[in-house]
C-alpha positions as CSV (number, residue, x, y, z in Angstrom):
1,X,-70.0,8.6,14.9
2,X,-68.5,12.2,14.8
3,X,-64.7,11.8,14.8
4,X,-63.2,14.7,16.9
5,X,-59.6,14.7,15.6
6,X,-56.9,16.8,17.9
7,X,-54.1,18.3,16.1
8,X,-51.4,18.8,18.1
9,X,-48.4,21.6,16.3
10,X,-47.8,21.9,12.4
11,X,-48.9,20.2,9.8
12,X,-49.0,22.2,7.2
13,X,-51.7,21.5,4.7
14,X,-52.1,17.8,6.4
15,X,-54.8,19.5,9.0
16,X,-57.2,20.8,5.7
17,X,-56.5,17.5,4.5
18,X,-58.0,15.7,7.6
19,X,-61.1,18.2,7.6
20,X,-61.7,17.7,4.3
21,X,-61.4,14.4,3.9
22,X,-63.8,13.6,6.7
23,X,-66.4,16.3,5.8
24,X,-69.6,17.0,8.2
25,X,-68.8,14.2,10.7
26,X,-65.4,15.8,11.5
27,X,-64.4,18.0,14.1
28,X,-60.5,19.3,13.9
29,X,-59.1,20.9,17.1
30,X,-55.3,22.3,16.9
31,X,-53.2,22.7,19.7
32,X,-50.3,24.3,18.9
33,X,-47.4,27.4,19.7
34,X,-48.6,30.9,19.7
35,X,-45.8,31.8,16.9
36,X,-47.5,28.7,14.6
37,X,-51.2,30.4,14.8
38,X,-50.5,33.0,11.7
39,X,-48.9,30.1,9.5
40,X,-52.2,27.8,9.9
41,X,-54.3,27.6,6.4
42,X,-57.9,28.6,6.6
43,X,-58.2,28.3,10.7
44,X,-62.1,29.2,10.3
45,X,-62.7,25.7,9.2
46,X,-61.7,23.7,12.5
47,X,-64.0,23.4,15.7
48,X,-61.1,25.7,17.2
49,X,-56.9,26.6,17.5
50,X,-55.8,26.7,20.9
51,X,-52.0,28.0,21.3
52,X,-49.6,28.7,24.0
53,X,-46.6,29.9,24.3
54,X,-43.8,28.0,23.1
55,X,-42.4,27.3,26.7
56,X,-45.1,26.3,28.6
57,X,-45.0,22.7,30.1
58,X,-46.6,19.5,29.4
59,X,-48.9,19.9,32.3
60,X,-50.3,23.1,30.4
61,X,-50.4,21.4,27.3
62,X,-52.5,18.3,29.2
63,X,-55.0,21.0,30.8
64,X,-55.7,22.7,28.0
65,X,-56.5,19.4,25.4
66,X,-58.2,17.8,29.1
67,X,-60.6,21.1,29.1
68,X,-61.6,20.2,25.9
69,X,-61.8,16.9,26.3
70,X,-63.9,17.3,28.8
71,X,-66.6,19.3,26.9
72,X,-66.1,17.7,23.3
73,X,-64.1,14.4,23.8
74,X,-61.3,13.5,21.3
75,X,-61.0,10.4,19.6
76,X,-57.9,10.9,17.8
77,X,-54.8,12.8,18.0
78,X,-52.3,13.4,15.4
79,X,-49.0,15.0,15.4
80,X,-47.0,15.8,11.8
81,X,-44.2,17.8,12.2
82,X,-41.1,17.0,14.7
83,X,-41.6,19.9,16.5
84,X,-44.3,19.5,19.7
85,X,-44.9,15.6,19.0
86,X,-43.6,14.7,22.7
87,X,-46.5,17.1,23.6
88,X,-48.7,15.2,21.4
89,X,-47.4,12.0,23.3
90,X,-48.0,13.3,26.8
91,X,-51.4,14.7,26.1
92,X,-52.5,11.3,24.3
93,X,-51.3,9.6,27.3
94,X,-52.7,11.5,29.6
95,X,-56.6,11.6,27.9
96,X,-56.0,7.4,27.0
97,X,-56.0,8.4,23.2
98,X,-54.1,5.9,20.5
99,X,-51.0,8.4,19.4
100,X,-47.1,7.5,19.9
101,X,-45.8,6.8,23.2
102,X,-44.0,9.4,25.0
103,X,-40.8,6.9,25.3
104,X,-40.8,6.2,21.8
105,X,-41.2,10.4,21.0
106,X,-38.1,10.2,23.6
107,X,-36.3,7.5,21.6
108,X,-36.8,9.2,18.3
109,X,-35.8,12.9,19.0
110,X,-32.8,12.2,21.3
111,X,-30.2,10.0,19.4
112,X,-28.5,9.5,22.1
113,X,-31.1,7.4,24.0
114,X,-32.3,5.6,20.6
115,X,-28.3,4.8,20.0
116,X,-28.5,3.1,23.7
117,X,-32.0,1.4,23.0
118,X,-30.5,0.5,19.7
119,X,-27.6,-1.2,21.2
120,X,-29.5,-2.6,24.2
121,X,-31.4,-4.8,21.9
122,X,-28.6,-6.0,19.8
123,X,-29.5,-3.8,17.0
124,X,-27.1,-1.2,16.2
125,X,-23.5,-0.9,18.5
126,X,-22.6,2.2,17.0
127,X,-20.6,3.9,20.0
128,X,-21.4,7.3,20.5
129,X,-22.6,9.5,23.6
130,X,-23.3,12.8,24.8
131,X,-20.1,14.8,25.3
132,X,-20.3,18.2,27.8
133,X,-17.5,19.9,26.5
134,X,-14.3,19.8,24.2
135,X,-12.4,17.6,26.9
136,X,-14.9,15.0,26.6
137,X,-15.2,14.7,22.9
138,X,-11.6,14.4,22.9
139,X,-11.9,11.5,25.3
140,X,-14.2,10.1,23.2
141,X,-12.3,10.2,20.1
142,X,-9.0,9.0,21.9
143,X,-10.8,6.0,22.7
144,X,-13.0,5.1,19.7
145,X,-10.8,7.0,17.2
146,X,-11.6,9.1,14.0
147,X,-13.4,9.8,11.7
148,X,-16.5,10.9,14.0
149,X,-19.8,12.7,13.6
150,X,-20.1,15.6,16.6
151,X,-24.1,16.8,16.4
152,X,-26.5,18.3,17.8
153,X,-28.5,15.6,20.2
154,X,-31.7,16.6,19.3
155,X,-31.9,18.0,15.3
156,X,-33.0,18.0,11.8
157,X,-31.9,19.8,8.5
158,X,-28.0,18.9,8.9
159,X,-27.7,21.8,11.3
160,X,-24.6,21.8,13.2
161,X,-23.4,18.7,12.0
162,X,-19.5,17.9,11.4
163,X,-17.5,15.0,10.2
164,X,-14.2,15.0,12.7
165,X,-11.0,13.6,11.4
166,X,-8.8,14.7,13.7
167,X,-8.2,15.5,17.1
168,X,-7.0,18.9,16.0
169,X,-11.4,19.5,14.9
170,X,-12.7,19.1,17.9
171,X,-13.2,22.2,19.2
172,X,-14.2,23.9,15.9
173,X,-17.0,20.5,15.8
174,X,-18.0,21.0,19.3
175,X,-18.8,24.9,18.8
176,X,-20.8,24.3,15.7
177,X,-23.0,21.6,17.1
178,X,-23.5,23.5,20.4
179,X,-24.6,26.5,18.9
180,X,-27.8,28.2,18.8
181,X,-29.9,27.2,16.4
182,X,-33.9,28.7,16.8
183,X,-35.7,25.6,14.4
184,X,-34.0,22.8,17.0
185,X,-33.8,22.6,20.9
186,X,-30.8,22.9,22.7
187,X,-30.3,19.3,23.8
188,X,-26.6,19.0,24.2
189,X,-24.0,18.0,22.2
190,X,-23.4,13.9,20.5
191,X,-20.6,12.4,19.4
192,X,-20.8,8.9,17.2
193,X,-18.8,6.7,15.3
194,X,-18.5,7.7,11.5
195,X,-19.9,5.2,9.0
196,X,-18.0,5.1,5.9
197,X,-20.7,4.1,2.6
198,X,-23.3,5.5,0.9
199,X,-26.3,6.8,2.3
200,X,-29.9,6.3,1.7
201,X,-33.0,7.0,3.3
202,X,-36.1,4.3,3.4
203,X,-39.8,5.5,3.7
204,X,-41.6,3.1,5.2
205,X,-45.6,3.2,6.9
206,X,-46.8,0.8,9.6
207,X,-50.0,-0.7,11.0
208,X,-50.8,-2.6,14.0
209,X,-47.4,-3.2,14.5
210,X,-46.7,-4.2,10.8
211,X,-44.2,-2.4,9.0
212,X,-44.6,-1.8,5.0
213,X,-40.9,-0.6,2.9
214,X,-42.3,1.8,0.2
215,X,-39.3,2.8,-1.0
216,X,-35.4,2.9,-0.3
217,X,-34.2,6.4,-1.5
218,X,-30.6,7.4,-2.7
219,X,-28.9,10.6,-1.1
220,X,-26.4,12.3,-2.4
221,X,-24.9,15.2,0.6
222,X,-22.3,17.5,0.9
223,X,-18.9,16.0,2.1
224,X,-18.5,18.7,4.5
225,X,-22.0,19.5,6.8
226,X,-23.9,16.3,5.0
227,X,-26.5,18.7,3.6
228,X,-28.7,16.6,1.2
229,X,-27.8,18.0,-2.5
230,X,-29.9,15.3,-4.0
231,X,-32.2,12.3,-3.6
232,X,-33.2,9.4,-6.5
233,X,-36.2,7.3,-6.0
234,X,-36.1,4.0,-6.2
235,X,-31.9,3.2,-4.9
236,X,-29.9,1.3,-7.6
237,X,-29.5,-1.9,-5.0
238,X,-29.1,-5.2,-5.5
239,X,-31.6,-8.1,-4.1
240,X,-29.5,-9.2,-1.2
241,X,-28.4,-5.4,-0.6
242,X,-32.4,-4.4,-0.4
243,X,-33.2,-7.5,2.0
244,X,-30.3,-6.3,4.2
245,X,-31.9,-2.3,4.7
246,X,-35.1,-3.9,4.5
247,X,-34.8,-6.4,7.3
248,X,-32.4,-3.8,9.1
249,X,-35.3,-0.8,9.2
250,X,-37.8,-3.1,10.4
251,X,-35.9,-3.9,13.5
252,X,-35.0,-1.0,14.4
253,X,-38.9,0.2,13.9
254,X,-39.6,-2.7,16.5
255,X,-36.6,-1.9,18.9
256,X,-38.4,1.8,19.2
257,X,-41.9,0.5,19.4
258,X,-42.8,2.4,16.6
259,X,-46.5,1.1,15.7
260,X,-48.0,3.1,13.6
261,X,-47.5,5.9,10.6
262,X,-44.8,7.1,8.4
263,X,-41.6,7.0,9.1
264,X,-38.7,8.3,7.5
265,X,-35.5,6.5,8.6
266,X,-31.6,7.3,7.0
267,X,-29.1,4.9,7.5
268,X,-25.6,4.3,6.0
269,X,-24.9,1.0,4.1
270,X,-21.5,-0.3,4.9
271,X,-19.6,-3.1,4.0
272,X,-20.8,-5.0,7.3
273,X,-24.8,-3.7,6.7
274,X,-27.3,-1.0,7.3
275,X,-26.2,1.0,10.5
276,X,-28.5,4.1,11.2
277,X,-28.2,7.9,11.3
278,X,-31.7,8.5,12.3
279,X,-35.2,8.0,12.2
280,X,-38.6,10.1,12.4
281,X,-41.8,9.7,12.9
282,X,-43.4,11.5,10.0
283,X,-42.8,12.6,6.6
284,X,-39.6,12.9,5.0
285,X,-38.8,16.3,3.4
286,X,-36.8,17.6,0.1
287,X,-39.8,16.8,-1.9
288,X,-39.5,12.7,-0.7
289,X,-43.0,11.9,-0.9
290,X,-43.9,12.9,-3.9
291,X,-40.8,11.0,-5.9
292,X,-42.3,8.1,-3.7
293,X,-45.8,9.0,-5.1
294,X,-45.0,9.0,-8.7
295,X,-42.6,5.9,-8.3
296,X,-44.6,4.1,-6.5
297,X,-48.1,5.0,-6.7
298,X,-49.1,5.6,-3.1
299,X,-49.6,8.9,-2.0
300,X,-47.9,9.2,1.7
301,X,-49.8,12.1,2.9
302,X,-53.1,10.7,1.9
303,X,-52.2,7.2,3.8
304,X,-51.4,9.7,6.6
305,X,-54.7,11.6,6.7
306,X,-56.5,8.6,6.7
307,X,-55.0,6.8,8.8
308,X,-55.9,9.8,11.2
309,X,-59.0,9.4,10.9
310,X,-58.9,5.6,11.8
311,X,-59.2,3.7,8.2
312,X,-56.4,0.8,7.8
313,X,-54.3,1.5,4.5
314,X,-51.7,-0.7,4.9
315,X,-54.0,-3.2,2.9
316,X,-54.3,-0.4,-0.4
317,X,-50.6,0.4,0.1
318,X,-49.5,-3.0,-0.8
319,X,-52.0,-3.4,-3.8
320,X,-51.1,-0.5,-5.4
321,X,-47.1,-1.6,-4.3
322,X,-48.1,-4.6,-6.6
323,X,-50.1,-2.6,-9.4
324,X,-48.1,-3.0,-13.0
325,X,-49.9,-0.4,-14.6
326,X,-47.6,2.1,-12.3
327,X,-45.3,3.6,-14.0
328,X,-42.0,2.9,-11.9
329,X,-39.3,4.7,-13.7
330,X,-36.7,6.6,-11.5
331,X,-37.3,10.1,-10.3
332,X,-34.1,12.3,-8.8
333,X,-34.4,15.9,-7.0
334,X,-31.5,18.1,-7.1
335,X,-30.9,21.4,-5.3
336,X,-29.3,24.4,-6.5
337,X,-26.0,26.0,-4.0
338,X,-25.3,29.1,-5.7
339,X,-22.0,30.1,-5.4
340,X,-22.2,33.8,-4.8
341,X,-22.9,35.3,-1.6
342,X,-24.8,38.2,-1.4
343,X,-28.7,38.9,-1.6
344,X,-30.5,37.0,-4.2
345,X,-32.1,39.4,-6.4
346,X,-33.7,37.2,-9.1
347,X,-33.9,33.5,-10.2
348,X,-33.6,33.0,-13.9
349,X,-34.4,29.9,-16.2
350,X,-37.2,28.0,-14.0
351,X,-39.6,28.2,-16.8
352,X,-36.7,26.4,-19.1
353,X,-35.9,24.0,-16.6
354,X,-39.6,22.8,-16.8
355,X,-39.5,22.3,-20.0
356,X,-36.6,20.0,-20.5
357,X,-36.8,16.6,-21.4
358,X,-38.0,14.2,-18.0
359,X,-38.3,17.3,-16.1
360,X,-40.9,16.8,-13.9
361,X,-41.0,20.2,-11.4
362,X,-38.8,23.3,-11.2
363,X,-39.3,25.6,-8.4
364,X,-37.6,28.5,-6.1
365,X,-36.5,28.0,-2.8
366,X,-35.2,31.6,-1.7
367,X,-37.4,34.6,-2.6
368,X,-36.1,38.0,-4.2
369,X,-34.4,39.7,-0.7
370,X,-32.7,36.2,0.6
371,X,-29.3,35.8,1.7
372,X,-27.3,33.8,0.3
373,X,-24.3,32.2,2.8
374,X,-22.5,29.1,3.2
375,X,-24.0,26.2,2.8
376,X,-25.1,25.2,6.4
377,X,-28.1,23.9,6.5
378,X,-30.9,22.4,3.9
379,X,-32.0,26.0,4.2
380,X,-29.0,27.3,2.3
381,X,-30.4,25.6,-0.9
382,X,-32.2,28.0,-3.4
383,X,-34.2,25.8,-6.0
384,X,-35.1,22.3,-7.1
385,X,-35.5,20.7,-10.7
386,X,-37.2,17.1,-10.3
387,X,-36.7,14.7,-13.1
388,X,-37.5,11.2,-14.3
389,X,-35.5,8.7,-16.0
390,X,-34.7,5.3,-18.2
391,X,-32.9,4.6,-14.9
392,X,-31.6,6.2,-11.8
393,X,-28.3,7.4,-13.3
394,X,-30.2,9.3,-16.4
395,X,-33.1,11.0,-13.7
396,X,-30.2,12.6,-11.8
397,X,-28.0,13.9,-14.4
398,X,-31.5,15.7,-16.0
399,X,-31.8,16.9,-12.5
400,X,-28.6,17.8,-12.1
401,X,-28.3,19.4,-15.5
402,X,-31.5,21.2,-15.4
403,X,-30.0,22.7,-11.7
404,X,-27.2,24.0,-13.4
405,X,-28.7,25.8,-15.9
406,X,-30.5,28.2,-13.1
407,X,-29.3,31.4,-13.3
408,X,-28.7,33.9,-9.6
409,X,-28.7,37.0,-9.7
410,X,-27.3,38.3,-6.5
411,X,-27.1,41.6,-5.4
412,X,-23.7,42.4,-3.1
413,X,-22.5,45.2,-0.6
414,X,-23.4,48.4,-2.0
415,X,-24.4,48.7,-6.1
416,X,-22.8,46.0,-7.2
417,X,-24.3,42.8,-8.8
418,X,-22.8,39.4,-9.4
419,X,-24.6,36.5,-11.3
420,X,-24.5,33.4,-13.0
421,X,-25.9,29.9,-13.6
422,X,-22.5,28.9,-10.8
423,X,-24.3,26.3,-8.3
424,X,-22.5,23.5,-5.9
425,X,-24.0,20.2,-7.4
C-alpha cells in the first residue's frame, strides 16, 4: 500500500527524512505558509507543496488538504515544528486522519488552558492566569504574592519572559511579555506562580497511549530572561528524585491526552516535586536530541520519521534503552553570550574548540553581519561547543571551557572594532 504522508508546516530536514525513508511507495504532500516555501530542502522530491498565506483560516487550510484528499487520499499527517500544528489538528480532524487532537494542540500552545486542565485533574495547582493589563497583574501578585513569572501565553525561545519580584516590575514585565514578537503569536499576556529549584527538561516518546522517559536533561538559564546557557544529558538525580519527574511527566502527558510522539516537557524540581513550565509536542531544541542520541542510543528524529510512516518504535526504543554496549557517559552543550555589542565580524577558535579533549561539536550560531544585543532570546546566543564526560560535572566545564575560549570579533559604530574571547557563561 502507497503511504500518502501530509506534511503540514516546517520540518526542516524531518520531511526528506520521511521521503526517503519510505522510498517508491511514498508520497509526501506539504502544506505549509507562503514565507516557509523558499526554506523547504529539495521540494522537487514531494508529490507537491501547497502554501497559503500565513493568515488564512482553518477552513482554508481544511479545503485545500480536502481537495487533495479527494483526488489522492492521505493516510497520514505529520506536524514537527510548533508553528501551524493546530492547523495540522483541524485538518486531521476534519479528513478522519490519526494526528493530535485539536484540544490537546489547544492545551499545549496556550499555558494558560493547560495550567487549568492541569489543575482540573489534580495534577499541577500552580496559580496563574491571563492578565489584560498592568492593573490585573498587580491584582494577581497582591493576592498570590512574589516572586512571579509574567509571559507570553503562547511562546517559545524565552521571549518575553520575566521573573517579577516586586510590585514595583510589573509594568516593565507586562510590556516585555506583551510585545511584538514575529516567531510567536500574540496570545495575551500570563502570569504564574514562580517555582524556586533547578530546572530540567525530560524527553520522552509515546505509543498507543504509552509513555517511554528517554532522558531527564539538566538546564542551566540565565537568572534574568531564563534563556537556556546550557543543558547536560543525563541529570545528576537521585533514584527517588528520577521516579518523582518520571511519574510526574507521565501524568501530565495523560491529563493533556497526549498519545503519541516526542515530547519535550520542562519542569522545575522543588522541594515538594516536579511542577511544570511547559510542554511540546515535538522535538526539543539547543541540540537536545542529539546529546539524547549519543547518551542514550536512540535517535529521536528517526523514531519520529517512522513513526510517521506508521511502524511502532516504542518496542526498539526500550531495547536499545537497555543495550550495555551504549556508551552512556554524560554529554553537556554550552552557548556562547558575547559580551560586546556591535556587529559580529568574525568567530575565532572553533577549529580549537573541536579539538579539545571530550569535545564532541563546535559550531557558529551568528554569521559574519549579525548583531549582537542583549541577551533576549535563545537567538541572542552565537555558538556552541558540545562535550562528553567521566560525569556530568566534567562534560560541562569542557563545554563551558571550550565556550570561553571562542574569540568575537565585533565590529562597532563607525571604524572601530572590539573583540575578545569575553562570553556570559
Amino acid at each position: 500500500m502507497t503511504e500518502h504522508v501530509l506534511i503540514v508546516g516546517g520540518g526542516r530536514e524531518i520531511p526528506g527524512l520521511i521521503r526517503d525513508a519510505g522510498g517508491p511507495d511514498v508520497v509526501t504532500t506539504i502544506l505549509c505558509r507562503m514565507d516557509f516555501v523558499p526554506k523547504i530542502r529539495k521540494p522537487g522530491q514531494h508529490g507537491r507543496v501547497l502554501a497559503l498565506r500565513s493568515d488564512a483560516p482553518d477552513a482554508e487550510w481544511i479545503a485545500l488538504a480536502a481537495a487533495v484528499h479527494e483526488r489522492q487520499p492521505f493516510t497520514r499527517v505529520g506536524t514537527f515544528g510548533e508553528r501551524d500544528q493546530d492547523r495540522a489538528a483541524a485538518v486531521a480532524a476534519a479528513l478522519g486522519l490519526p494526528c493530535h487532537s485539536p484540544q490537546t494542540i489547544a492545551y499545549v500552545h496556550d499555558k494558560d488552558a493547560m495550567r487549568r486542565r492541569l489543575a482540573e485533574l489534580g495534577v499541577d495547582e500552580t496559580p496563574g492566569g491571563r492578565v489584560a493589563d498592568v492593573a490585573e497583574l498587580r491584582a494577581f501578585l497582591a493576592q498570590h504574592g512574589t516572586p512571579c513569572v509574567v509571559k507570553p501565553v503562547q511562546g517559545a525561545g524565552s521571549f518575553g519572559v520575566s521573573v517579577v519580584r516586586s510590585a514595583e516590575e510589573a509594568e516593565a514585565a507586562f510590556a516585555r511579555a506583551a510585545a511584538d514578537f514575529e516567531v510567536i503569536p500574540d496570545a495575551g499576556v500570563l502570569v504564574e506562580r514562580f517555582h524556586e529549584g533547578p530546572q530540567f527538561s525530560v524527553e520522552a516518546f509515546s505509543e498507543d497511549g504509552e509513555h517511554e522517559i528517554l532522558a531527564v536533561t539538566r538546564k542551566f538559564s540565565d537568572p534574568v530572561g531564563f534563556v537556556e546557557l546550557g543543558h547536560v544529558v543525563p541529570a545528576e538525580l537521585s533514584p527517588e528524585q528520577t521516579d518523582a519527574v518520571h511519574g510526574y511527566v507521565r501524568r501530565l502527558l495523560d491529563a493533556l491526552d497526549i498519545t503519541y510522539g516526542v515530547t519535550h516537557t520542562e519542569v522545575v524540581l522543588t522541594a515538594a516535586g516536579p511542577r511544570v513550565i511547559e510542554t511540546h509536542v515535538r522535538l526539543a531544541g539547543d541540540e537536545i536530541p542529539y546529546l539524547v542520541h549519543d547518551v542514550t542510543g536512540v535517535d529521536l528524529v528517526d523514531c519520529v520519521v517512522r513513526q510517521t510512516l506508521g511502524q511502532p518504535v516504542l518496542a526498539d526504543i526500550r531495547k536499545t534503552l537497555a543495550d550495555p554496549s551504549v556508551d552512556r557517559s554524560p554529554e553537556a552543550i554550552w552557548f556562547a553570550v558575547p559580551q560586546a555589542r556591535g556587529t559580529l565580524a568574525r568567530i575565532g577558535g572553533l577549529d580549537e574548540a573541536a579539538a579539545r579533549p571530550g569535545v564532541v561539536a563546535a559550531e557558529a550560531l551568528l554569521d559574519a553581519g549579525d548583531v549582537l544585543g542583549d541577551l533576549d532570546s535563545s537567538e541572542s546566543r552565537a555558538a556552541f561547543v558540545r562535550a562528553r564526560g567521566a560525569d556530568a560535572a566534567e562534560a560541562v566545564e569542557r563545554a563551558r571551557q571550550a565556550v570561553a575560549a571562542l574569540e568575537f570579533e565585533v565590529t562597532v559604530s563607525g571604524d572601530g572594532a572590539a573583540g575578545g574571547a569575553g562570553n556570559w557563561i
